[in-house]
C-alpha positions as CSV (number, residue, x, y, z in Angstrom):
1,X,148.3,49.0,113.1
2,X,145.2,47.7,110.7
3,X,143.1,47.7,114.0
4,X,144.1,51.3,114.4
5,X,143.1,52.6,111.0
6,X,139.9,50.6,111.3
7,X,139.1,52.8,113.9
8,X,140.2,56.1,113.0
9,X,137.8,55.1,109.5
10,X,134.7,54.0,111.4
11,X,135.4,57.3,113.7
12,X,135.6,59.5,111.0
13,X,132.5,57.8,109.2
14,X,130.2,57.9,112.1
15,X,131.1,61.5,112.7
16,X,130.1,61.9,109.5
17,X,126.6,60.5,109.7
18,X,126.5,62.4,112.8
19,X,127.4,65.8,111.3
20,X,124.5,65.1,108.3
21,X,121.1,65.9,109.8
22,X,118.0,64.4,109.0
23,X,114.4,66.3,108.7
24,X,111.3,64.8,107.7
25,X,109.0,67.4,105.9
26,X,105.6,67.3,104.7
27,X,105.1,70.1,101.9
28,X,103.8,73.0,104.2
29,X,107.2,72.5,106.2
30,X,108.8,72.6,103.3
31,X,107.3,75.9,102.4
32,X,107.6,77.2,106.2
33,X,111.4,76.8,105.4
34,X,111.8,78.3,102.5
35,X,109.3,81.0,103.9
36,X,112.0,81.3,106.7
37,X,115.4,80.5,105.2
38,X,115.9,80.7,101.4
39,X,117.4,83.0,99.9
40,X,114.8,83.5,97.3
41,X,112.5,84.8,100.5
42,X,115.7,87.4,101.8
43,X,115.8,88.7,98.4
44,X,112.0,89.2,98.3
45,X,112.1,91.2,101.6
46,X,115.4,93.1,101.0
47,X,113.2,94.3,97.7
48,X,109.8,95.2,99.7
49,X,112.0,96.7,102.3
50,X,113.5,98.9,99.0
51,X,110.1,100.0,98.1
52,X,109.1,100.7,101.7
53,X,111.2,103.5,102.3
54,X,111.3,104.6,99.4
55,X,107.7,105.6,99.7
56,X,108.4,106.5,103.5
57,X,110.9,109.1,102.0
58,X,108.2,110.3,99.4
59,X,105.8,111.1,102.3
60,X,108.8,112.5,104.7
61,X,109.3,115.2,101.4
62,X,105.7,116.3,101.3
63,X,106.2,117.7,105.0
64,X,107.7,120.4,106.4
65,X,111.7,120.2,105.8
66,X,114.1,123.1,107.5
67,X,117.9,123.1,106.4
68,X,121.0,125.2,107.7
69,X,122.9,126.2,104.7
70,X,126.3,128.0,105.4
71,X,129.6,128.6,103.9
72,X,131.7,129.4,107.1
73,X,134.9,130.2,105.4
74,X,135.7,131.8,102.1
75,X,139.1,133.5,101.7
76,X,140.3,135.5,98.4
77,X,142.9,137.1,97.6
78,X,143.6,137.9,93.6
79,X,144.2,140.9,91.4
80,X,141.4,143.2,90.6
81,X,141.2,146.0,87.5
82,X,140.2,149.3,88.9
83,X,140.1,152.7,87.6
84,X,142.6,155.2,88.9
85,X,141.0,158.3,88.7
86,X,144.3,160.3,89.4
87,X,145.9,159.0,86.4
88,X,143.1,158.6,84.2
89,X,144.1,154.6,83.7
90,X,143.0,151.0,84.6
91,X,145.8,149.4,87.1
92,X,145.7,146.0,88.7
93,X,145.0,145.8,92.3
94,X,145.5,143.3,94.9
95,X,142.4,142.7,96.8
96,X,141.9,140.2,100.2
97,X,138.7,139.4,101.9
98,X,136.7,137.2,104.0
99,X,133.3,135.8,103.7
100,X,131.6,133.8,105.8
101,X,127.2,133.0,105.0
102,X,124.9,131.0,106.9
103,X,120.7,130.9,106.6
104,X,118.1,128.5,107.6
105,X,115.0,127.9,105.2
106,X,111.4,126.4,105.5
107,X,110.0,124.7,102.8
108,X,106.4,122.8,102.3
109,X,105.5,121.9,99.2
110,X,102.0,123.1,98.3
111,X,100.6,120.1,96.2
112,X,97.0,121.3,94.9
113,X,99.2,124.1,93.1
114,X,102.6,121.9,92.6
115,X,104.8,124.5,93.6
116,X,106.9,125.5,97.0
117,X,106.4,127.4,100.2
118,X,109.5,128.9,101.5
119,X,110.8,130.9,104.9
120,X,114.2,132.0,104.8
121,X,116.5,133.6,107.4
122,X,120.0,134.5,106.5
123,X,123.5,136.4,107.7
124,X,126.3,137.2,105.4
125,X,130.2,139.0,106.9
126,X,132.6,140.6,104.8
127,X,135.9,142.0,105.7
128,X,137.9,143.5,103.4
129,X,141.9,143.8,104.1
130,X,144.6,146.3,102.5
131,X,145.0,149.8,102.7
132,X,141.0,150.3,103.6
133,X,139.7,147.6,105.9
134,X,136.4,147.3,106.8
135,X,133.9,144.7,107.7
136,X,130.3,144.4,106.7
137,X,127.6,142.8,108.1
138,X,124.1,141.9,105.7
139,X,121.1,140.2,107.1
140,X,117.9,139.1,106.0
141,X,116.0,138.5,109.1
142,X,113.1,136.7,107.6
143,X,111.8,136.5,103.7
144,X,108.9,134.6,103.2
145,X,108.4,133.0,99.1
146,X,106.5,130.9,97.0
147,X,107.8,129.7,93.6
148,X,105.7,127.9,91.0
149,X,105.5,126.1,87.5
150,X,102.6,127.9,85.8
151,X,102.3,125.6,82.7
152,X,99.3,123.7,84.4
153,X,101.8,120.7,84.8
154,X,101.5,119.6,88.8
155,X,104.3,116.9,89.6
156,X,103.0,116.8,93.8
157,X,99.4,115.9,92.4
158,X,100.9,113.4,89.6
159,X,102.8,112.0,93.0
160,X,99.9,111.9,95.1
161,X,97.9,109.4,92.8
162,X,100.9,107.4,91.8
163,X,103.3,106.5,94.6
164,X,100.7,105.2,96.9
165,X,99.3,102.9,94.0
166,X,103.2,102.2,93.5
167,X,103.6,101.2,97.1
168,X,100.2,99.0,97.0
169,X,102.1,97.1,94.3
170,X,105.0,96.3,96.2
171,X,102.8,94.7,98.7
172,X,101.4,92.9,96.6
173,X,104.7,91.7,94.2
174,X,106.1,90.7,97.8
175,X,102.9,88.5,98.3
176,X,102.9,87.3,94.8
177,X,106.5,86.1,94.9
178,X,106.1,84.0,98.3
179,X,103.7,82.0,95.9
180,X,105.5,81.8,93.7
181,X,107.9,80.2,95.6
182,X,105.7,77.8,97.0
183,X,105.1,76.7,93.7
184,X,109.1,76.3,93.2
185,X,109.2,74.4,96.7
186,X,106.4,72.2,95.5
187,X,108.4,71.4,92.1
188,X,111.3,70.1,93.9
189,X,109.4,69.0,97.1
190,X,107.3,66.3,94.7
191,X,110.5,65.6,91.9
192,X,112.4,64.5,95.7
193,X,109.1,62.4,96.7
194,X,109.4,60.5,93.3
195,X,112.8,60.3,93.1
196,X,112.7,58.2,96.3
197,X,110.2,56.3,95.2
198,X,112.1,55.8,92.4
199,X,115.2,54.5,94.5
200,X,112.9,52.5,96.6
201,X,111.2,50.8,93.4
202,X,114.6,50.3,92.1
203,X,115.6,49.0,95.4
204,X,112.6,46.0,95.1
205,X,113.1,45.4,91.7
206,X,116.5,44.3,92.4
207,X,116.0,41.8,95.2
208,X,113.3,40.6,92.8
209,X,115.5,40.2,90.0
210,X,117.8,38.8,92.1
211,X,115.4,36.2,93.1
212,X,113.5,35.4,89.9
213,X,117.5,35.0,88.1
214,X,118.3,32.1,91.3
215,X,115.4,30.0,90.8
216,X,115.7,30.5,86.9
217,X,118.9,29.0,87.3
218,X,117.4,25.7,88.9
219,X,114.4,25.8,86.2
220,X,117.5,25.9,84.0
221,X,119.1,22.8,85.7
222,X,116.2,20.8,85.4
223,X,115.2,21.5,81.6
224,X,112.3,23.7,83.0
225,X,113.7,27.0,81.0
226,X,115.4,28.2,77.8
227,X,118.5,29.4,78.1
228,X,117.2,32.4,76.2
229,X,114.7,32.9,79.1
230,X,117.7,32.4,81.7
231,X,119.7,35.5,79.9
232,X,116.5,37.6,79.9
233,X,116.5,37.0,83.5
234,X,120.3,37.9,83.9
235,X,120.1,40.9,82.0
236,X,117.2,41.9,84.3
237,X,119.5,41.9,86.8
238,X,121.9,43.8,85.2
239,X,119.2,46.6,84.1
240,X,117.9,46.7,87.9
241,X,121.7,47.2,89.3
242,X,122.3,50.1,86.4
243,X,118.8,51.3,87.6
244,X,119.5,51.8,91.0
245,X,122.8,52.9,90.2
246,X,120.5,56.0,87.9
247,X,118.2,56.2,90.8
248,X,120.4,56.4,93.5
249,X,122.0,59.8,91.5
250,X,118.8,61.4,90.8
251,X,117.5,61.2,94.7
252,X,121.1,62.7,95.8
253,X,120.7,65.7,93.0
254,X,116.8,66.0,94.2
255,X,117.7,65.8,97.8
256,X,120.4,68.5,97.0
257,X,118.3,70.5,95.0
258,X,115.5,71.1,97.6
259,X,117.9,71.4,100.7
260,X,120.1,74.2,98.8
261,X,116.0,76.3,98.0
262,X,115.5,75.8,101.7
263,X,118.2,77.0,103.2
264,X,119.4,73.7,104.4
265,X,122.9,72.6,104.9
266,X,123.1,70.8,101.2
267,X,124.2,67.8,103.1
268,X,121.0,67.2,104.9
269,X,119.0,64.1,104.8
270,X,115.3,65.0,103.5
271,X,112.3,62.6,104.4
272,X,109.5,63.9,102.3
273,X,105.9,62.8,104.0
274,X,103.5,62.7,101.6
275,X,100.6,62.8,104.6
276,X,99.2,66.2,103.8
277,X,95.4,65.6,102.5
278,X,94.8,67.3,99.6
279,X,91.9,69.9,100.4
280,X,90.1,71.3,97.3
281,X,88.0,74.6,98.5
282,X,85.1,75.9,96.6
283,X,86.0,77.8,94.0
284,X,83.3,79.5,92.1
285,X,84.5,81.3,88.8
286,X,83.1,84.3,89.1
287,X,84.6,84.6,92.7
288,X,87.5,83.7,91.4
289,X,87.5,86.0,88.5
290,X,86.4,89.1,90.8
291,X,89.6,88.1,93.2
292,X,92.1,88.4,90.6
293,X,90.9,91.8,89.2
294,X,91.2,93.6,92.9
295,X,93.8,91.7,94.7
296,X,96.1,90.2,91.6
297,X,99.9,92.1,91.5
298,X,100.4,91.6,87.7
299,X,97.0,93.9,87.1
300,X,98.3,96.5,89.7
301,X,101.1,97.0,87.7
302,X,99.7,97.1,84.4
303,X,97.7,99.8,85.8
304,X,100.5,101.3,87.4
305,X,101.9,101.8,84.0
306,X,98.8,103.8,82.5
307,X,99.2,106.0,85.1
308,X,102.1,106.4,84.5
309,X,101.7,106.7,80.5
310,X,99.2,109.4,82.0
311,X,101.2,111.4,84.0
312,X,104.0,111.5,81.1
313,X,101.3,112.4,78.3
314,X,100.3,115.6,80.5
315,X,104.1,116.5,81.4
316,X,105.1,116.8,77.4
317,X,101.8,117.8,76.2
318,X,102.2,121.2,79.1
319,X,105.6,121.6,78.3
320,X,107.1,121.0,75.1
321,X,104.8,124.2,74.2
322,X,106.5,126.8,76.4
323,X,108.2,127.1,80.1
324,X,107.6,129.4,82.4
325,X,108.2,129.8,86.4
326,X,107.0,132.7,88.7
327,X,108.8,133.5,92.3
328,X,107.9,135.7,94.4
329,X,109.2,137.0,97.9
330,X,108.6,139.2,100.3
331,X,111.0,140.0,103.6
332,X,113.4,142.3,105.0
333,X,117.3,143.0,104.7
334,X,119.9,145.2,106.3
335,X,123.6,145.8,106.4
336,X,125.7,147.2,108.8
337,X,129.5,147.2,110.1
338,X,128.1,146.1,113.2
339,X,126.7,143.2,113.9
340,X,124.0,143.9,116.0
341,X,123.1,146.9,113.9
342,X,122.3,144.7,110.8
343,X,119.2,143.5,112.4
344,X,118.0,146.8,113.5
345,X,115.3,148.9,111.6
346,X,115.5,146.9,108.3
347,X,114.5,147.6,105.0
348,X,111.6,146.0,102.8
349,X,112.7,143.7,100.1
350,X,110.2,142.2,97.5
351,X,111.4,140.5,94.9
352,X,109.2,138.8,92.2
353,X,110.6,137.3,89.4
354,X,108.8,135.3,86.0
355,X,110.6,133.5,83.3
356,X,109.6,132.2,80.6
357,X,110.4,130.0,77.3
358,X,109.2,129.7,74.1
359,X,110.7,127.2,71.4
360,X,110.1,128.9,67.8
361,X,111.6,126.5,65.8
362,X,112.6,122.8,67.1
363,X,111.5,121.5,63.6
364,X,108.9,119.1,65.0
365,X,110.0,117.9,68.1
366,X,107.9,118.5,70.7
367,X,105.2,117.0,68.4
368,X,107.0,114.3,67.9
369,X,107.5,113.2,71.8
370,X,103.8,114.3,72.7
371,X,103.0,111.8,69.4
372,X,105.0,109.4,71.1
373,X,103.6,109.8,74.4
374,X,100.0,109.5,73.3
375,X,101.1,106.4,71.0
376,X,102.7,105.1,74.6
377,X,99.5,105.5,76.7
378,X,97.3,103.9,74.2
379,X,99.4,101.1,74.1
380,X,99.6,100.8,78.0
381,X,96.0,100.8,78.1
382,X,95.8,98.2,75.3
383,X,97.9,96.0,77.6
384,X,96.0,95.6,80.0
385,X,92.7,94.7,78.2
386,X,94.9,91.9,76.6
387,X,96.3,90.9,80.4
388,X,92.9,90.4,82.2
389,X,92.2,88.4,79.1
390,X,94.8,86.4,78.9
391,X,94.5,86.1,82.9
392,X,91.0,85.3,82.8
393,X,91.1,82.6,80.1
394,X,94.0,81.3,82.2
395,X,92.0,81.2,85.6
396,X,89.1,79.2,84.4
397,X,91.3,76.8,82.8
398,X,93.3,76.7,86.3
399,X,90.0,76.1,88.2
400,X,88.7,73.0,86.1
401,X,92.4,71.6,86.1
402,X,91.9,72.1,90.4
403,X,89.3,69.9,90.0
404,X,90.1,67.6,87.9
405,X,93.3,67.4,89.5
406,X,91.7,66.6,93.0
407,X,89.6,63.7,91.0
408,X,92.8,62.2,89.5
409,X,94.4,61.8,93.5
410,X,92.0,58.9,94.6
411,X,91.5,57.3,91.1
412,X,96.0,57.5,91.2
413,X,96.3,56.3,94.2
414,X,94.0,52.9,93.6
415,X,95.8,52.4,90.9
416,X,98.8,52.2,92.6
417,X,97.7,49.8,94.5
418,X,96.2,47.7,92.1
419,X,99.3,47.5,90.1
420,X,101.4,46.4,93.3
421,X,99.1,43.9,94.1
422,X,99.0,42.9,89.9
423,X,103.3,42.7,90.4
424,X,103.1,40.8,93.6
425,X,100.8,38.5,92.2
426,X,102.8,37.9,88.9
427,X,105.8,37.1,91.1
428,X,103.9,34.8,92.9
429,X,102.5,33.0,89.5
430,X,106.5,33.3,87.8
431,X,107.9,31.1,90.9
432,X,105.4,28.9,90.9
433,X,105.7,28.9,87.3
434,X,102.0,29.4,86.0
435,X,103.6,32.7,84.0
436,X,106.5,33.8,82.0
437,X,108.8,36.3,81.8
438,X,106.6,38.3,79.2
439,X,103.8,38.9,81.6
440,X,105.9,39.9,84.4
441,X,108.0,42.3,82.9
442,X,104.4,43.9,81.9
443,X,103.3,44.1,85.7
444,X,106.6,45.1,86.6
445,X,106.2,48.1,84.3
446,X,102.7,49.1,85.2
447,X,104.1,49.4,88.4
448,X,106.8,51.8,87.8
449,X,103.4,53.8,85.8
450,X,101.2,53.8,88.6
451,X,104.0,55.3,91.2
452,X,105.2,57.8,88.7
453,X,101.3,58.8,87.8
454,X,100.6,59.0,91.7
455,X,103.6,61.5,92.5
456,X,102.8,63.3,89.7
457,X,99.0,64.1,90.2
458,X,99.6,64.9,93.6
459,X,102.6,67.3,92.0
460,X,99.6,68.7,89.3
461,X,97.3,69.2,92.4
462,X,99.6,71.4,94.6
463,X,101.2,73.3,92.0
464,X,97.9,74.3,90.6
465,X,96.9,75.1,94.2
466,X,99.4,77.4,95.1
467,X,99.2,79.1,91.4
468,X,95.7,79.3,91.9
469,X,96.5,81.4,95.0
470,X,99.0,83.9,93.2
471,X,96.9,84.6,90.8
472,X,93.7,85.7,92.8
473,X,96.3,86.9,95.9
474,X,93.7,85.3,98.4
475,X,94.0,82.0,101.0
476,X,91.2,79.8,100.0
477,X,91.5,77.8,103.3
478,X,91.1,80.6,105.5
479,X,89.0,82.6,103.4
480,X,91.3,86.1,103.5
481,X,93.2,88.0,101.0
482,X,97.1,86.9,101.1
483,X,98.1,90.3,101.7
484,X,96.3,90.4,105.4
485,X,98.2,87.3,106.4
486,X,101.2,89.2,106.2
487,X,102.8,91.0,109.0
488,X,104.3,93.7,106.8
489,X,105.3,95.9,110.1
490,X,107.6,92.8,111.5
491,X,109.6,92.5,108.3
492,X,110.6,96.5,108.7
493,X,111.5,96.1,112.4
494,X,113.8,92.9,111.6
């Protein structure tokens, strides 16, 4: 019966490992998936998809748009007051009829005036039941209209400069948060890289300890060693096991933490391959500086929201003074009991009609909001003079940190192995006892420095690289703006 569990455990177990895949990724195959998978990247294009039709419907309503508009039934029957001539008296009535409308119309708006051409077409029937029944037929075979805000206020031209800037930013917020989340990829790509080598160091240290406490032990035996020195060596071996115990934890969280960004099963085994050269491009400042101004999202929008602060300034400024429409039409109507003789020999119908309003007294508040919308624009505008130099200051300071950065890699990476060779080396001198404990546990630390100093300048380096990248929107490697490497036309046919 044991044998029998033993093997329904080791099946289970080894279709476990099975089930858990592995992947090895350097950091650009980190950021492929996540490009790919995450659901930080779904969300990105489910928002640039939002913003795509939205402007495709903006465009669609500055063309020609026909609509059929009917009422095919409309049945009433209630009591009316007339006037009973006979008797010299108002009576109640019962009145029944029928109505049935229907009429297609042509608009295009007219944007260098802001208002709206119209063609209209329409039939109306009536029919009357009771004592007099009759049917009616009215029709207006074609009526042709304009209608028009004459404050000086044009929405269509206030569109025209704005949703196209609108849609510009889009592009580029969609471009800016794919960076961004190469920066988030290379947070958790590098935290996973040292908390292996964490684990791994742990790992070493260990089997070290483990070593150093057995032939302190014999030291011990033969009066080479305190027994102070002996419990130091114990208690490294505690430490070590608690250590890897710690280390262990952190690489399954960190593991966990970049599988679940990916779009990973969370279960997946990640090998992080720290092969990819780092590759510092020539970045002048003013280049730099000239990049971000053009192609940079968070300026688009500031500016966005100037002209926007614009356009509201000249809406209240044109109309908290006074409202007024014209309309005016032109066409032909006629009415028969006959269909067919309701489009015959129709009349002229011209209809023009202007309204206006004035407030008199509103006891200062349409100075108030065109105060406020003033106060509003200047403070949009002020904005962006403080954002491009904030931004600036922050990309020359990004630049020399690229460098610097780059500089750190090699000198890092020396001393990482200087300070394995120092630890090997003082593990040699301890067992052949030319050192103590002391100098050791100094070496052992220096280690533990140089591996955490290596994974974090190469962490420094690629973060900075890929910020460097959002903020001037342009690929330094292949010498294009961001926003051409795009295919914007797949992600809409998806």
């Amino acid at each position: 019966m044991k044998y029998i569990l033993l093997i329904i455990v080791v099946c289970v177990y080894s279709i476990h490992i099975y089930s858990q895949e592995k992947y090895v990724l350097t950091l650009s195959d980190a950021i492929a998936y996540a490009t790919k998978n995450s659901l930080s990247s779904k969300s990105y294009d489910m928002q640039y998809l939002a913003s795509y039709w939205n402007y495709r419907s903006y465009k669609a309503s500055r063309l020609p748009s026909l609509k059929l508009n009917t009422t095919p039934v409309s049945y009433y029957r209630y009591l009316a007051k007339r006037y009973d001539s006979q008797n010299n008296m108002d009576v109640f009535r019962e009145q029944r009829s029928w109505q049935s409308s229907g009429g297609l119309t042509l608009t295009q708006a007219f944007t260098p005036l802001g208002g709206n051409f119209y063609v209209e077409s329409d039939l109306d029937f009536l029919r009357n039941f009771g004592a007099s029944t009759y049917n009616q037929f009215s029709t207006v075979p074609i009526r042709i209209g304009y209608t028009h805000n004459i404050l000086g206020y044009n929405e269509y031209k206030w569109e025209k400069l704005i949703e196209p800037k609108r849609f510009e930013k889009a592009m580029k917020e969609y471009v800016y948060n794919r960076e961004q989340m190469s920066i988030t990829v290379s947070s958790l790509f590098f935290q996973l890289a040292q908390s292996k080598m964490a684990y791994e160091l742990a790992e070493k240290q260990l089997v070290s300890a483990d070593t150093l406490y057995s032939i302190g032990q014999k030291r011990f035996d033969l009066a080479l060693l305190t027994k102070q020195s002996l419990l130091s060596l114990k208690l490294d071996v505690v430490n070590a096991k608690n250590a890897l115990s710690s280390a262990k934890s952190q690489l399954s969280r960190s593991m966990f933490q970049l599988a679940s960004f990916l779009g990973l099963p969370t279960d997946s085994e990640i090998e992080v391959s720290l092969s990819d050269e780092a590759y510092l491009p020539d970045v002048a400042i003013s280049k730099a500086l000239e990049l971000m101004h053009a192609n940079s999202y968070i300026m688009a929008e500031q500016e966005n929201a100037v002209l926007e602060a614009k356009q509201n300034a000249d809406r209240v400024k044109k109309q908290s003074r006074f409202n007024a429409s014209l309309t005016a039409s032109v066409g032909f109507n006629q009415q028969s009991d006959e269909l067919s003789k309701a489009w015959k020999e129709p009349l002229r119908q011209d209809i023009v009609s202007l309204s206006v309003s004035i407030p008199l007294l509103d006891w200062g508040q349409s100075r108030g909001q065109r105060q406020m919308a003033k106060t509003n624009l200047a403070l949009a505008e002020l904005k962006v003079q403080q954002s491009k130099q904030s931004q600036d200051q922050e990309l020359m300071l990004l630049v020399d940190d690229l460098k610097l950065n780059y500089d750190y890699i090699a000198s890092s990476r020396e001393a990482l192995k200087i300070a394995e060779e120092s630890y090997d080396e003082s593990v040699r001198l301890f067992i052949s006892g030319a050192s103590d404990i002391a100098t050791l546990s100094i070496a052992e630390s220096r280690r533990s420095n140089a591996v955490n100093a290596y994974v974090g300048t190469l962490a420094n380096f690629w973060g900075n690289f890929y910020k460097l990248r959002s903020m001037t929107m342009y690929d330094w490697v292949l010498g294009i703006p961001l926003i051409d490497v795009v295919n914007f036309d797949e992600l809409v046919t998806r």
